[in-house]
Structure formats: C-alpha cells, structure tokens
C-alpha angles and dihedrals in degrees: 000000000000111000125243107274104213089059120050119210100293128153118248083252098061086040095060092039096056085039087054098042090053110045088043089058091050095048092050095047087048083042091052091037076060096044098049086036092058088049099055088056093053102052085046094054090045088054090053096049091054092048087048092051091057084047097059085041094054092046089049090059090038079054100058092044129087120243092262084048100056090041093058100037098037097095091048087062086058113104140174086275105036129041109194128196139171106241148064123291117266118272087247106064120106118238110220130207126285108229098054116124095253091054093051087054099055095051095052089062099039089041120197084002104127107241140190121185121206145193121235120206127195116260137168090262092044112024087158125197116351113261089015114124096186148357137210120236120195112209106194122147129219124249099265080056095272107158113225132188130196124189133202119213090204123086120250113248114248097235079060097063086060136082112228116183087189125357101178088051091058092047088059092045091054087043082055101056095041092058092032082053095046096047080047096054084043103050092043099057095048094045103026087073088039091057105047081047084060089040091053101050099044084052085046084071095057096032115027080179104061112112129277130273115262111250098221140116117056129000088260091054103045088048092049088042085052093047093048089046080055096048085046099046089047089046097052084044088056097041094039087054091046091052088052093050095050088050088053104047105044081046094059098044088061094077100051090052092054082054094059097038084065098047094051087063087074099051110104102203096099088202100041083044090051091043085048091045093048086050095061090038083063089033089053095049091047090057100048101042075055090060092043096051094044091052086047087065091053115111106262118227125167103060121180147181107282128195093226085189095052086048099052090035084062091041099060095042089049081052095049088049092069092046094262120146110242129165120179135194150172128037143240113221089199133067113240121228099228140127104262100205100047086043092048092048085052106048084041094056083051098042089051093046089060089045087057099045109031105017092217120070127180114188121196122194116203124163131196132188090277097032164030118224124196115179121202115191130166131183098241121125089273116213143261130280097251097054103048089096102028089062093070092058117112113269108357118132113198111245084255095051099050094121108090082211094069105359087054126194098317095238104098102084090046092044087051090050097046090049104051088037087062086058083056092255128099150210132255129179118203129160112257111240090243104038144298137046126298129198125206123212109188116191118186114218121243141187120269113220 
C-alpha cells in the first residue's frame, strides 16, 4: 500500500509535536495581533479624549462670549488639530450612528451637550489635506441654539466607527477556538488511524474478505495496519482451507454411501434394512448440509436487482403449500442488489427454523435511506441470552433441539449467516417482547450500475 503523499514516514510523536508546535505559533502571533491591536486602540482613544477635553474647553469660553464676540475670536480657537466654525455642518457629510465608541467619547467629556459626529468626505469645494480620505466633523450647538462645528483633520480609526459591546471578551473566545481547534486537530490524527484500525478488525469477524487495511499515517500505524493485512491474509487462508476440506470431504462421503445404500437393498431383514436406510438418510443430509455450508463461505460475486417483495411473496406460498402458517407484511418501494438464490436459501433456512420450533411465523419487510429489514419472528419459547450467538455456530444444536429428527444438523442458522454476510448484511437473534424468537436480516443499500 502506497503511503499518503502530504505526510512522509514520520512517528505519532514527531506528528503531534509538529501539530503542537504549529498551532501554538500561530495562537501566540494571532495573541500578539490582539495584543498590538489592542494597543493601537488604546493610544487612539487616548488621542480623541484629549481632543474631546480642548473641545469642552473650548465650549465652556464660546459660552461665556457674546455673539459679536464669538464671530471675531472663532478662528483664533482654531488649532493644527481642530478647525472650529459657526454653522451648521454641509449637506454632504455623513452622520454617523450614535452608539459607536467615538461618539461615546466625546459625550463623556461635553456631558449633557447634544452631539452628532460626521464623516467628511473629499469633494472638489472641500478636497481637504493632501493624502487625507476622510475627515471627521463634530456638530454640537451652544447653549442660546448657535450651531458649531468642529472638524478633525485626522482620519477616524476604523475600531472607532464600530460599536463593541466587549472587546476583550471577543480576544479570549478567539484564544479559545484556536486552541479548542488545535487540541482537536491534534486528538483526531493520533486516534482517527487507531480507530479504523478498531473498525477493521471488528468487520474482519463477520468478512474475513474485505480489503485490507491502508497502510498509511505514522510509522506505528502503518506497522500495526501491515500486521493486521498479515493476520487477515493467514485467517482467509485458514478459513478458506477449512472450507476446501470440508468440500472435500462431504463430497467424497457421498460415494460410499451410495455404496451402502445399495447394499442395504440386499439385506433381507425388512426392519434392520428401514433402521440402515434411515442411517444414510441422516448420513446423506449430514453431508449435504456440509456442502451447502462450505459453498456459503465462498466469496459471492453477480449481484443483481432484486424485487424483495416478489421473493418473500414466493417464499411464503412455497411455505403454505406445505401447510405452514405464514403471514407477511410491509413493503420495500426499492429493488436490492443482491444475489436471489443465496438470499432465498437463506430466508428459507430461517423461515423453516420458526416453523420448527414455533409453528407460527409472521415476517415483516421495512426499509429506510441506509437499509433493508426483514424480520423474521416465530411463537415459539425463544432462547436464552447466552445462546442467541452461539446458535449460528457450525454445527451447535440448542439442549432442546438434540434429536436429528427436529434439532437438524445445526448448520442452518450459520449457513443463513454466511450467506447473507457474503451480500455485505448480516444476521441478529433477539427474543421478541411478546414471545417467540425473531430474526433480523439487515441488507445495506448499494448503488445499481
């Protein structure tokens, strides 16, 4: 498996560390950004409330002239930093809303004074100082109804056109993400391999076929993905060698009870000859319940769309047809892409295990966006808990199912498993609320080509 090409073949350690390293650096520049930011705005609210302090005293001497007064002596109030005039402001400047933080400012230092701040923009009759965008125009009145503006030449800060209810607040919530985001980054890459390592071996139980695991991320994870690869590969050898000895096996013993069956024809004791008979008919199932379970661990391939209702329509008339009670219900509005015969042998082998066991069955189809459910319930006595896995293992025959004649071979429920597992579902026993035992067939959607 190639590695992943943005990341070379470095440990977890040196990851996280460079992670850390990182996203620290980058919290402490966009800490200090904060920082010299917060500075600025302090220096340039310190500017304005000086500014505001020589404006209320300049109110304060306007107050104490006459008109003629204040019409001779205005421009001498005038300075590098304030330009003061008796009227009204231009029809062109901007007002600009009360509860930003300048205007704040400025009532804090001309008290109950009505104000109104504006925003001058250059124009052909007033370009204003070279270099200069804007410029900030305070509209206040004297106290017989005057009108007085005053205007800045320096531009307004921007932070001062805004209204902000809590700045430092802000600053630690940001903190907060970035750290929040860098113990997330962090967190993720050492446990997101770890867990579809986890994932991968918890699928590998129920399909030792599935591929195997990338081995990809740090230098720990792709050597515990290429260990895993190895254990998989061993473990479908094994099964896959079981499977082929068991073929074997039940295929070979079919010829040697052919063999007896035709000698036991000559044997001219009617009743030993029926007892032998009954033997290789048992014989004779044995073996090919052992051939059906060995194909049902063979990898599945062809799938096709396939009409669910149609199926399970078929299987309960084939049912009623040997005097079983069957009631179906529900409906699926989509085909499956599944493989018919294996998915029919499979829903027959559970039908035909309620009907053994609790003589009534009632099967119910849903479907959702992820998945198809068949549930198969009888009204038999159910199980126990310990035994609702144990009962698909090759083989096992429940203590109330030791007769060959009613408990079987012991392979249906794990040749029902095997067979729906290959179609990438699965199987789950519970015990129904009322009574009885219910089987769950779980099909995952997939795309049709």
């Amino acid at each position: 498996m190639k590695r992943h090409p943005a990341w070379p073949a470095t440990t977890l350690f040196s990851r996280l560390m460079l992670i850390w390293l990182i996203g620290i650096s980058l919290v402490l520049a966009t800490s200090l950004a904060f920082f010299m930011g917060a500075r600025e705005r302090h220096d340039r609210d310190l500017l304005f409330e000086g500014i505001a302090r020589e404006v209320a005293a300049t109110l304060d001497l306007l107050e104490q002239m006459s008109a003629d007064e204040r019409h001779q002596h205005i421009d001498s109030f005038s300075r590098r930093r304030l330009r003061f005039s008796l009227r009204p402001p231009p029809g062109d400047a901007q007002r600009l809303p009360e509860r930003i933080e300048l205007t704040q400012i400025f009532q804090r230092a001309l008290g109950e004074r009505p104000l109104r701040l504006y925003i001058l923009h250059p124009t052909p009759e007033h370009p204003g100082p070279p270099g200069q965008q804007s410029r900030l125009l305070l509209a206040t009145a004297l106290s017989d109804g005057t009108p007085l503006s005053i205007r800045l030449p320096v531009p307004p800060p921007a932070h001062a056109l805004q209204f902000r209810p809590g700045g430092l607040a802000a600053a630690l919530l940001a903190l907060i993400a970035g750290i929040s985001l860098i113990a997330w980054l962090a967190v993720r890459l050492a446990t997101r391999p770890l867990s579809r390592l986890a994932q991968a071996a918890h699928a590998l139980g129920e399909d030792p076929n599935r591929p195997p695991l990338p081995e990809s991320g740090p230098v720990e994870v792709i050597q515990a993905a290429r260990a895993f690869n190895q254990m998989q590969e061993r473990i479908r050898e094994h099964v896959g060698e079981r499977t082929r000895i068991l073929a074997a096996i039940s295929h070979d013993l079919q010829t040697p009870i052919t063999r007896l069956r035709l000698r036991a024809e000559q044997v001219d004791d009617a009743h030993l000859r029926s007892r032998i008979q009954s033997d290789l008919d048992a014989m004779q199932s044995l073996v090919r319940e052992g051939l059906d379970y060995a194909r049902s661990l063979e990898p599945s391939s062809n799938m096709q769309p396939t009409d669910l209702n149609g199926l399970l329509a078929a299987l309960v008339e084939d049912g009623q047809d040997m005097g079983w009670s069957i009631r179906l219900q529900g409906l699926a509005t989509h085909t499956a892409l599944c493989h018919p015969v294996a998915l029919r042998r499979a829903l027959w082998n559970l039908i035909e295990n309620g009907v053994k066991f609790g003589q009534q069955v009632d099967i119910l189809i849903e479907e959702d966006m992820n998945a198809f459910r068949i549930l198969i319930r009888d009204h038999g006595p159910g199980l126990p808990e310990a035994e609702l896995e144990k009962v698909f293992e090759p083989f096992y025959r429940t203590e109330q199912s030791r007769n060959r004649d009613t408990g079987g071979t012991g392979l249906g429920l794990a040749i029902a498993r095997n067979l729906i597992r290959a179609q990438g579902g699965d199987i789950r026993l519970s015990n129904a609320p009322e009574s009885g035992l219910r089987a769950e067939v779980r099909l995952h959607k997939r795309e049709q080509a």
